[in-house]
ZAMARGU-4260 file (C-alpha; in steps of 0.2 Angstrom, whole numbers, plus 5000, padded with zeros to 4 digits):
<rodrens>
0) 5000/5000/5000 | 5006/5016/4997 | 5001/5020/5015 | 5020/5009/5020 | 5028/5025/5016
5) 5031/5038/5030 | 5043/5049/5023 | 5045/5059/5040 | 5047/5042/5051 | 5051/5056/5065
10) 5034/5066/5063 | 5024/5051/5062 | 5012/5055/5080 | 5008/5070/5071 | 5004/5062/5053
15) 4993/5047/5058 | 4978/5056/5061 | 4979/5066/5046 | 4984/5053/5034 | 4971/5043/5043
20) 4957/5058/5039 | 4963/5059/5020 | 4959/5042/5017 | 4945/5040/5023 | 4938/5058/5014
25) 4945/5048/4999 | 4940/5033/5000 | 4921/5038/5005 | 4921/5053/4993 | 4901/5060/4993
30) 4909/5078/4989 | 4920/5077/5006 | 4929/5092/5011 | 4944/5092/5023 | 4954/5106/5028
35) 4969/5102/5037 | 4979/5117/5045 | 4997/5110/5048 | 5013/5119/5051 | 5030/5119/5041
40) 5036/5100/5044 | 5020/5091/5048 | 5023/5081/5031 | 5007/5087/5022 | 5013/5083/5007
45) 5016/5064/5012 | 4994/5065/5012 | 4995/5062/4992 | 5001/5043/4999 | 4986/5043/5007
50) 4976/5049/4995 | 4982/5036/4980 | 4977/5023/4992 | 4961/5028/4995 | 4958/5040/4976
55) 4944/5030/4965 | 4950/5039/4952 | 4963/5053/4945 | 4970/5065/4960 | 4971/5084/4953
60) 4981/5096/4965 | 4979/5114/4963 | 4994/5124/4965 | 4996/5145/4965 | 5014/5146/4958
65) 5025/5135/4948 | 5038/5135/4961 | 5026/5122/4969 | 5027/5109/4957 | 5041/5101/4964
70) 5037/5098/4980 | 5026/5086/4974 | 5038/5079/4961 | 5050/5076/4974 | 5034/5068/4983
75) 5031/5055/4968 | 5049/5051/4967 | 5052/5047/4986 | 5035/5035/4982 | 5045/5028/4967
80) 5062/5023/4976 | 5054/5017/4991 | 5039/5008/4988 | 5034/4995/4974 | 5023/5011/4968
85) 5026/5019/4953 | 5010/5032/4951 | 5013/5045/4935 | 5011/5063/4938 | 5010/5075/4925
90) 5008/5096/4930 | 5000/5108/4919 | 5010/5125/4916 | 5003/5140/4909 | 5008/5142/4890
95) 5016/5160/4893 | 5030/5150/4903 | 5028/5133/4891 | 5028/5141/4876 | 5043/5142/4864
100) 5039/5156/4856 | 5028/5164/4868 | 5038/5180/4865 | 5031/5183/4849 | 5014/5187/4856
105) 5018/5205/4857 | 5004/5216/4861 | 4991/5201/4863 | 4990/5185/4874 | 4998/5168/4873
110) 4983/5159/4873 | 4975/5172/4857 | 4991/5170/4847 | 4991/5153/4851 | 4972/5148/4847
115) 4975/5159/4830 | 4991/5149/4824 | 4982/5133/4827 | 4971/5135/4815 | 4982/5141/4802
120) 4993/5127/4805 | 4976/5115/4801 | 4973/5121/4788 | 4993/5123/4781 | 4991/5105/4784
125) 4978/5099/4776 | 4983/5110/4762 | 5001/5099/4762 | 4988/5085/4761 | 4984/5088/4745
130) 4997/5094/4737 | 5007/5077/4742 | 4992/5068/4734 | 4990/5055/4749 | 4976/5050/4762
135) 4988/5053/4775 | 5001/5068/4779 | 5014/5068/4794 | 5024/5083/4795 | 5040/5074/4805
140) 5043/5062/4788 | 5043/5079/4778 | 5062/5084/4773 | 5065/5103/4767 | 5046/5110/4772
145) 5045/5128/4772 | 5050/5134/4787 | 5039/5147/4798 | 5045/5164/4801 | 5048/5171/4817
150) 5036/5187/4821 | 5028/5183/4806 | 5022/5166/4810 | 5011/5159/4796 | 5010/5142/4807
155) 5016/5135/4822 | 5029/5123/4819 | 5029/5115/4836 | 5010/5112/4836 | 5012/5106/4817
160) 5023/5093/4824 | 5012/5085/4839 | 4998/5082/4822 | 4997/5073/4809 | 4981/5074/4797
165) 4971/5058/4786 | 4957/5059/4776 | 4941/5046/4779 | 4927/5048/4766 | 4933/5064/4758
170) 4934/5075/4774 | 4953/5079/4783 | 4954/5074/4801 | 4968/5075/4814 | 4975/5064/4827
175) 4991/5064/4837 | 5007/5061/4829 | 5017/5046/4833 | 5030/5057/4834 | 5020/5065/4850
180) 5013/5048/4857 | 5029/5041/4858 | 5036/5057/4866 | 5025/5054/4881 | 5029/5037/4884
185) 5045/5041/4885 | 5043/5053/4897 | 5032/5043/4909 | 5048/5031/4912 | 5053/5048/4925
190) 5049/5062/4933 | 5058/5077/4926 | 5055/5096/4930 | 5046/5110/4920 | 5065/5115/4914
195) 5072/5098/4910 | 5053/5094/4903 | 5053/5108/4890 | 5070/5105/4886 | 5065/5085/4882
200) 5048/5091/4870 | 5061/5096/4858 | 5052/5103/4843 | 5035/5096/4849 | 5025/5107/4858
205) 5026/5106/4877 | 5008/5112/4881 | 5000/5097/4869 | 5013/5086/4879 | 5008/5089/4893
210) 4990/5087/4888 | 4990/5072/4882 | 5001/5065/4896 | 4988/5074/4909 | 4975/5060/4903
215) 4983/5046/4907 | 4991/5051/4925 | 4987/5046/4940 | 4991/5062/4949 | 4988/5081/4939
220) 4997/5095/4945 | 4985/5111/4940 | 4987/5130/4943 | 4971/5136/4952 | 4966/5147/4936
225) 4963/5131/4928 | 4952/5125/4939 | 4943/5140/4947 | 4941/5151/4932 | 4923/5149/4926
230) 4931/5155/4907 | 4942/5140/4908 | 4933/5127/4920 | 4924/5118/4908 | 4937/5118/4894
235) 4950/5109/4906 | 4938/5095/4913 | 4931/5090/4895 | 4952/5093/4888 | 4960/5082/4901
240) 4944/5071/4901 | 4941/5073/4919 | 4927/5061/4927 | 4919/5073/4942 | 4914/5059/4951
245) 4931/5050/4953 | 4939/5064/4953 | 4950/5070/4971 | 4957/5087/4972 | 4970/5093/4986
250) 4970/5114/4986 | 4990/5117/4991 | 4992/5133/5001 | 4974/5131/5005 | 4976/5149/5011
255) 4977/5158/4996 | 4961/5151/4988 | 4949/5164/4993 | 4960/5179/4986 | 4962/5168/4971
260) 4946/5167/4967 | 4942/5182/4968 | 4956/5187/4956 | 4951/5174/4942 | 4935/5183/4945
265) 4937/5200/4942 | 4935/5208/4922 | 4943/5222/4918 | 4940/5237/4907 | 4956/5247/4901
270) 4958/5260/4885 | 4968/5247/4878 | 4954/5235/4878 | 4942/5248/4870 | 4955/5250/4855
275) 4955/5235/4852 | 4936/5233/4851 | 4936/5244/4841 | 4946/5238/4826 | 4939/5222/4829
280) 4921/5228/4823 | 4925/5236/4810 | 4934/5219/4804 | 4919/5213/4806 | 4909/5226/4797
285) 4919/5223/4782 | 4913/5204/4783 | 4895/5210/4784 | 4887/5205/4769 | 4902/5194/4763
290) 4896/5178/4773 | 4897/5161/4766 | 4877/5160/4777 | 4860/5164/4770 | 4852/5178/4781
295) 4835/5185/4785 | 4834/5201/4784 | 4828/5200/4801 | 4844/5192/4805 | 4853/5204/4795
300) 4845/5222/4806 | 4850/5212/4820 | 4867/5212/4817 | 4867/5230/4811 | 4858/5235/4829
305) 4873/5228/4838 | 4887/5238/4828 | 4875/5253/4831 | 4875/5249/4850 | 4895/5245/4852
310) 4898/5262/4840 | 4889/5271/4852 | 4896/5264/4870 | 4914/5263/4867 | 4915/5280/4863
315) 4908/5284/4878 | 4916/5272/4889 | 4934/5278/4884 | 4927/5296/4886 | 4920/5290/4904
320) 4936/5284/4909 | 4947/5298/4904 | 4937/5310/4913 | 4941/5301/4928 | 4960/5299/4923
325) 4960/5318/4923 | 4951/5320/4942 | 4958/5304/4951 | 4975/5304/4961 | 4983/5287/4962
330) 4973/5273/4971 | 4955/5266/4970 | 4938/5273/4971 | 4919/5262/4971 | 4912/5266/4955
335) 4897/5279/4957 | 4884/5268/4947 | 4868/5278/4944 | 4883/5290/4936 | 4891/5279/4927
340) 4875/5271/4920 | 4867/5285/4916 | 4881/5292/4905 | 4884/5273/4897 | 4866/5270/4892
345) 4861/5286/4887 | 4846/5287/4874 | 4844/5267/4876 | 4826/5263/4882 | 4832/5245/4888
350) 4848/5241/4895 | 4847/5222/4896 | 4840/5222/4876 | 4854/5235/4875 | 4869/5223/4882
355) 4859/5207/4870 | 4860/5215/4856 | 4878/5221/4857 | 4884/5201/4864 | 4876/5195/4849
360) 4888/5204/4837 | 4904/5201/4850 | 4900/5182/4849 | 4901/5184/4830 | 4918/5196/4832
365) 4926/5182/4842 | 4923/5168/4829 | 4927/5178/4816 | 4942/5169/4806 | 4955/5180/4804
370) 4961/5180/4786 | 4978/5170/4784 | 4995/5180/4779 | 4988/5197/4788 | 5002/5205/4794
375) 4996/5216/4804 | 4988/5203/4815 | 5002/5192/4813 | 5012/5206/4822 | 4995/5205/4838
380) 4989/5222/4836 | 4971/5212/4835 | 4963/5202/4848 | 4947/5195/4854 | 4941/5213/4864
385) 4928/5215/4861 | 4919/5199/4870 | 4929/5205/4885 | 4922/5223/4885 | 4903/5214/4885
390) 4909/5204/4901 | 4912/5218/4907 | 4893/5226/4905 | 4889/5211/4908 | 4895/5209/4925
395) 4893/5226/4930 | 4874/5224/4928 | 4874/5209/4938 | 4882/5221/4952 | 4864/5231/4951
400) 4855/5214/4959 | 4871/5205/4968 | 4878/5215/4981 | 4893/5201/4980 | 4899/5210/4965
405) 4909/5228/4967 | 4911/5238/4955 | 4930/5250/4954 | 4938/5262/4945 | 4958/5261/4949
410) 4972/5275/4944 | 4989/5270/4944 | 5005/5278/4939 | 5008/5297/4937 | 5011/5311/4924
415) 5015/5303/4908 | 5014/5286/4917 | 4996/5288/4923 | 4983/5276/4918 | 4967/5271/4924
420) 4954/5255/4920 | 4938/5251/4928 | 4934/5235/4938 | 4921/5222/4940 | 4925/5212/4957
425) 4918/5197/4964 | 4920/5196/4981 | 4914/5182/4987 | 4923/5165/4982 | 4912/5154/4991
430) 4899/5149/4977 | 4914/5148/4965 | 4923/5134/4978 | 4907/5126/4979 | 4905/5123/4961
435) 4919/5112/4961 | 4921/5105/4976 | 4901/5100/4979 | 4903/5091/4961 | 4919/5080/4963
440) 4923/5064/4975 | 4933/5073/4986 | 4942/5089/4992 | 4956/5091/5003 | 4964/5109/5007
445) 4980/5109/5013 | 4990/5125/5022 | 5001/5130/5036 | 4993/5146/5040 | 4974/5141/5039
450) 4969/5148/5055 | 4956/5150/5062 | 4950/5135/5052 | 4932/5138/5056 | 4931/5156/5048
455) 4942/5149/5032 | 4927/5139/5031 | 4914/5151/5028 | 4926/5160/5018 | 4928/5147/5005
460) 4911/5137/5007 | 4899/5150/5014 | 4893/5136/5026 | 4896/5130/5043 | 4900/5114/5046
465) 4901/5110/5028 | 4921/5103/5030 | 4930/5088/5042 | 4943/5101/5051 | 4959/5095/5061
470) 4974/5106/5067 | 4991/5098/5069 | 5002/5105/5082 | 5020/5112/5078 | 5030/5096/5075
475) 5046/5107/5079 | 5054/5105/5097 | 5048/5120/5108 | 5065/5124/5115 | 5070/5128/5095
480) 5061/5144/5094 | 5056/5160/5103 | 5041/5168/5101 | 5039/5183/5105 | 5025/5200/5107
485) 5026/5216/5110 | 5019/5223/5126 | 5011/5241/5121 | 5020/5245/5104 | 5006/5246/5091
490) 5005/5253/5073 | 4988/5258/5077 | 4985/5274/5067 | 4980/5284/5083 | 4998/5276/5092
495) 5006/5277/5078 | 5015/5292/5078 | 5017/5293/5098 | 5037/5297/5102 | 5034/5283/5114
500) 5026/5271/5105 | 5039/5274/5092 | 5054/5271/5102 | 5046/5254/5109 | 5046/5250/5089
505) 5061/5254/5087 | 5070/5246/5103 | 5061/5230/5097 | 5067/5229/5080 | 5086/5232/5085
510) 5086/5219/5096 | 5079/5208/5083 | 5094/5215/5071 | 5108/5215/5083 | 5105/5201/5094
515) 5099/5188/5084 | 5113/5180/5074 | 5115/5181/5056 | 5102/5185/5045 | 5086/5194/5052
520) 5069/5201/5042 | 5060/5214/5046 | 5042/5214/5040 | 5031/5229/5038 | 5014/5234/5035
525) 5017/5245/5020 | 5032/5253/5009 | 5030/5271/5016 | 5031/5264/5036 | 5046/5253/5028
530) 5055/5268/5022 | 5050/5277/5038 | 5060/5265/5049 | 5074/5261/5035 | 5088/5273/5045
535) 5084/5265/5061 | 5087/5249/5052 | 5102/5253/5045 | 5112/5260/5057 | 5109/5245/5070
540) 5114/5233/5056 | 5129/5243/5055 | 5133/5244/5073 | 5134/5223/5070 | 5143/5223/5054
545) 5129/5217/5042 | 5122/5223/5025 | 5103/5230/5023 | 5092/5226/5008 | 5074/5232/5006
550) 5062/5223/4997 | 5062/5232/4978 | 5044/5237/4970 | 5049/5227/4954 | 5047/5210/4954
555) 5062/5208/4943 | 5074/5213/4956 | 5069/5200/4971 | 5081/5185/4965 | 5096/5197/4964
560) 5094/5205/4980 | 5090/5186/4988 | 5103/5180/4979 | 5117/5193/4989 | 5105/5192/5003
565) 5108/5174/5007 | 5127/5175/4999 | 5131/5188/5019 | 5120/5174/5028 | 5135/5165/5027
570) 5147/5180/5031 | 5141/5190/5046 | 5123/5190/5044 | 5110/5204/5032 | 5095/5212/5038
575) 5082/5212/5026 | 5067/5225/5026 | 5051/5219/5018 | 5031/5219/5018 | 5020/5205/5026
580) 5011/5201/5009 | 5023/5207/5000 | 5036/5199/4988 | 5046/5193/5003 | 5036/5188/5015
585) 5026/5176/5005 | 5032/5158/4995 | 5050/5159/4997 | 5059/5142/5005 | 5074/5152/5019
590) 5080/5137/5023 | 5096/5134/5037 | 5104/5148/5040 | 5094/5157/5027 | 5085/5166/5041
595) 5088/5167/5060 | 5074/5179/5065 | 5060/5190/5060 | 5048/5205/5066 | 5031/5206/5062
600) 5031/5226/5066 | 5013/5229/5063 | 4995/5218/5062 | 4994/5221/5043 | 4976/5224/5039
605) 4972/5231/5023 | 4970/5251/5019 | 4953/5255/5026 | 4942/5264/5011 | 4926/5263/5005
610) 4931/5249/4994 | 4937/5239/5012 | 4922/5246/5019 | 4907/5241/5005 | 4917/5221/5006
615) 4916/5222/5028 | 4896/5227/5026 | 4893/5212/5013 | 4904/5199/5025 | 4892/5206/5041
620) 4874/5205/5031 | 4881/5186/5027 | 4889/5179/5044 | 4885/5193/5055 | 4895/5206/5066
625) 4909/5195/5072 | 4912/5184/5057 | 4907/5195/5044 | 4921/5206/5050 | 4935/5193/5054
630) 4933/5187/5036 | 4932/5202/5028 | 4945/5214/5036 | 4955/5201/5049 | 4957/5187/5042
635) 4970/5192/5027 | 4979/5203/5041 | 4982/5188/5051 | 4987/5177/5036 | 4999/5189/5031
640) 5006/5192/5050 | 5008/5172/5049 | 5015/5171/5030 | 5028/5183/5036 | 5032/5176/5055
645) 5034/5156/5044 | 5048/5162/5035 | 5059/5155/5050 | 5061/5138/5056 | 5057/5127/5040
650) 5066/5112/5047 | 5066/5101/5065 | 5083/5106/5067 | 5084/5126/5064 | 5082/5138/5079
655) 5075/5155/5077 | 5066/5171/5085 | 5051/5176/5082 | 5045/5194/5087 | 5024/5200/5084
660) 5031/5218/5086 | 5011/5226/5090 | 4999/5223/5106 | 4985/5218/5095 | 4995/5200/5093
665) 4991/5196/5111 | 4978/5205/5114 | 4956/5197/5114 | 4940/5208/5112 | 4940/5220/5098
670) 4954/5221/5086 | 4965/5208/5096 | 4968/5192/5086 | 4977/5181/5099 | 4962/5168/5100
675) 4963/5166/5081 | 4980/5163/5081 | 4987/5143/5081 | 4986/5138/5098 | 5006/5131/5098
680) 5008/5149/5094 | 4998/5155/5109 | 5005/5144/5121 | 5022/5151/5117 | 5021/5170/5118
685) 5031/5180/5129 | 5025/5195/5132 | 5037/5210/5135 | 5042/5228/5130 | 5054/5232/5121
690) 5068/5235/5135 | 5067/5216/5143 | 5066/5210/5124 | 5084/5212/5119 | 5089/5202/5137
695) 5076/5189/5132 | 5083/5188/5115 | 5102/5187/5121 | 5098/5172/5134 | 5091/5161/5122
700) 5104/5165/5109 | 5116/5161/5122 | 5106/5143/5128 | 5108/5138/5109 | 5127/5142/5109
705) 5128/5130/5124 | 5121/5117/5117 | 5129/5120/5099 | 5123/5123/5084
</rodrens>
């Protein structure tokens, strides 16, 4: 059974209940949700063992980042060496990372360019058909084929590759090449990377690879936009020919899911888009009367009242959001509907028959073939726009009846940099999770920050009781770590500013930096309050020899500053200064002596605006006063708080401090969020001001030093 193999033999006390649980959940299926909260070093991973046992049928496992992936990889191939088991996993990766010429796509997506050169390559193929007078045409036999163009693709020579076309009573038809099925059963003999994976797919494409290899695995590894997306659901369960009801899925870093959701959900409405739209119709307009279909002439005014509609609202909708480019500072505002409706649908008697007539004429734009050898859309200056504008509507109606739809209007950048787009947000992921979970055998949620398990639920599920719960302990000895929170220091906005408050901060933080050994993080609520304490920072990292980085605000620039980062974890020590949800705080692996301590300076709840408050009133008209404002404003800050705090101690033998640097972190009643913290984290709290912090800190130190390293 795959249950023989324990791969964390000394954690074993704390996995057999929650192996036991996953089981069972499997095994018994009936739409079974379990959400297991487990820390770092429980072995939650080892629970797909379990689940293979038990699983009926394929396992899917959602994931949020590709960096993910092979933690599971290395799962299967423990599985392989040490047990008679050889289950085959295959992982799904999005084709702006698969794709080999992805960087073609200028000015348009992956998946439009790639949709569009499918098609040309069908029909290039069953063009090579006839002219090589057969009933059967494989492009991988062909010597000296024309060769396609990079940036002026007339075909995809990858996808070409993966097909090959026949004809059966007069008609062309496509199947796999051999060149492709043999491709996959070569890969299934291992378990490769992403990197090694596209480097092995050669000139087949990687994402039809991966397709094909998906339907026969045992084990999928998915990213949560192919599963949650209600645009790309159904496509993905009929593509990898999914079967709901033996199907098991484990949601990894259960945590994030809500947030997800919500994401996947949202449609926005930018000048760009509108452009876009625009040249798309009048395509289309120049196909009008050209179709290969008899019309009525019914059919025909139709199509014509569409145009007429779309001429009429994108004008205004770019007009609508310039004017609010030219008012709005940078940040987010609601949208002021009756304003915004009453400019939009001006003159039009019906907005509904309005929004019809329009769709009609964007479903048509969207199936419009694009004729072969244009260059300008070989270049991507066209694509399908014009359906998203009408989601948009669309969903912005919907907001006038469900108050779990917001409507936004977001500015970014400034003088020449300055942009703005609109926003339709769902903000309520609940009837989205249920849609899968409520159809499939099982469900198991898996995270090491899900607390308080009981409001994750109604978050994700919208129902009480609907999920099997367990909580491990902290597998990790006690005597490892030091857990600390702050007395009186508070970044709350009315304490924030205090000299006293201030100088309890900043006492706290430079005993985190000069007593704690090596490499130390400080996480804070926001940029500006990072920048505001960046001196102090600095000059206590200098008065103990070490190097200061700040978390960048381009993405592009984390590996480099980790990179040097941990490089002086092996000198003296660095001091890294970040956000709690930010690009540091969040996903990254600081292994060994990686990171020795961290402050959590702050309980970071989100900006409170009329965006915050509109999402705090729908959460307490749903679950009330308590719950309603737990999920909807506390919840996220203690996830963050957590994220941040788990970036120490990933392993049963690293030691590290650990400093809640704000009251609230101890504290019950109203804004306190000590009772919704994990309870091997409330039973370890010290509670101290910032003068016995440093003594605390330098006595542990010194314990550990004793009984070496």
């Amino acid at each position: 059974m795959y249950l023989d193999y324990f791969p964390y033999e000394s954690l074993r006390p704390y996995q057999d209940a929650m192996l036991d649980d996953v089981y069972g959940s499997v095994r018994d299926g009936d739409h079974a949700v379990l959400m297991i909260d487990a820390p770092t070093g429980s072995g939650k991973t080892s629970c797909i063992s379990a689940a293979l046992a038990a699983a009926p049928g394929k396992i899917v496992v959602a994931v949020r980042t590709v960096s993910q992936i092979d933690i599971y990889l290395d799962e299967i191939e423990k599985i392989w060496s040490k047990t008679r088991h050889r289950p085959t996993i295959t992982y799904m990766v999005g084709k702006q990372k698969m794709c080999p010429i992805a960087d073609e796509f200028a000015g348009e997506s992956v998946y439009a360019g790639c949709a569009r050169l499918r098609e040309w390559t069908k029909r290039r193929m069953i063009t090579r058909l006839g002219e090589v007078g057969g009933k059967f045409y494989d492009p991988s036999k062909e010597r000296n084929a024309p060769q396609s163009v990079p940036g002026y693709r007339t075909f995809c020579p990858y996808y070409q590759m993966s097909r090959e076309v026949f004809e059966l009573q007069g008609k062309p038809h496509f199947r796999h090449s051999g060149l492709i099925l043999d491709l996959v059963d070569d890969l299934r003999t291992g378990i490769r990377s992403p990197d090694r994976f596209l480097k092995e797919c050669g000139e087949v494409c990687p994402y039809e690879v991966m397709s094909l290899s998906a339907k026969g695995s045992d084990l999928v590894i998915l990213n949560y936009s192919h599963l949650f997306s209600p645009e790309f659901q159904e496509i993905i369960f009929d593509w990898l020919e999914l079967d709901r009801e033996s199907l098991t899925l484990f949601v990894d870093e259960a945590h994030n899911l809500g947030d997800a959701v919500r994401a996947l959900n949202t449609k926005i409405l930018s000048p760009r888009m509108i452009d876009l739209a625009e040249k798309e119709v009048e395509k289309y307009q120049q196909s009008m009367g050209q179709s290969r279909l008899e019309e009525s002439s019914l059919d025909a005014s139709s199509r014509l009242r569409g145009v007429e509609v779309i001429r009429t609202l994108l004008p205004r909708l770019r007009k609508y959001i310039q004017s609010r480019l030219s008012r709005m500072q940078e940040g987010e505002e609601l949208l002021d509907a009756d304003l915004f409706r009453d400019f939009l649908y001006q003159g039009f008697d019906d907005v509904e028959e309005t929004l019809s007539a329009a769709t009609e004429v964007a479903v048509m734009v969207a199936e419009l073939e694009l004729a072969e050898g244009d260059r300008e859309n070989l270049k991507g200056e066209i694509e399908p726009s014009l359906a998203q504008v009408l989601l948009f509507l669309n969903d912005a109606e919907l907001a006038e009846r469900d108050l779990s739809y917001q409507r936004k209007i977001t500015v970014s950048g400034t003088g020449d940099k300055k942009r703005a787009w609109l926003e339709v947000n769902n903000i309520d992921p609940a009837p989205l999770v249920r849609r899968v979970v409520d159809n499939i055998n099982a469900t198991v949620m898996l995270s090491g920050t899900l607390s308080p398990l009981d409001a994750y639920e109604l978050y994700f599920l919208g129902e009480k009781d609907r999920a099997k719960k367990i909580s491990l302990p902290n597998p990790f000895p006690s005597e490892n770590r030091l857990l600390m929170v702050a007395k009186t220091a508070t970044t709350q906005l009315e304490k924030r500013e205090e000299a006293g408050n201030r100088r309890e901060i900043t006492e706290h933080v430079e005993a985190i930096i000069e007593e704690v050994p090596g490499n130390v993080a400080v996480f804070f609520t926001s940029y500006s309050m990072m920048n505001q304490y960046e001196t102090t920072c600095k000059a206590a990292a200098r008065r103990v020899g070490k190097m200061l980085y700040s978390e960048p605000r381009n993405a592009e620039d984390v590996p480099a500053i980790l990179d040097d980062f941990f490089k002086a974890g092996k000198r003296r020590g660095a001091v890294l200064l970040g956000v709690s949800g930010g690009k540091l705080a969040e996903g990254i692996d600081y292994k060994g002596e990686a990171l020795n301590g961290v402050a959590v300076v702050g309980l970071p709840l989100g900006f409170y605006n009329e965006i915050q408050r509109e999402v705090n009133q729908y959460y307490v008209r749903k679950y009330g006063q308590k719950n309603g404002m737990l999920i909807a404003y506390t919840l996220p800050a203690i996830n963050r708080g957590l994220q941040a705090a788990g970036r120490v101690i990933r392993d049963a033998s690293e030691r590290g401090v650990i400093l809640f640097c704000d009251r609230r972190f101890r504290e019950g009643g109203r804004g306190g969020v000590v009772s919704f913290l994990p309870k091997w984290i409330q039973d370890d709290l010290i509670v101290t001001d910032a003068q016995k912090s440093r003594g605390i800190i330098r006595a542990r130190v010194a314990e550990w030093e004793r009984k070496g390293s």
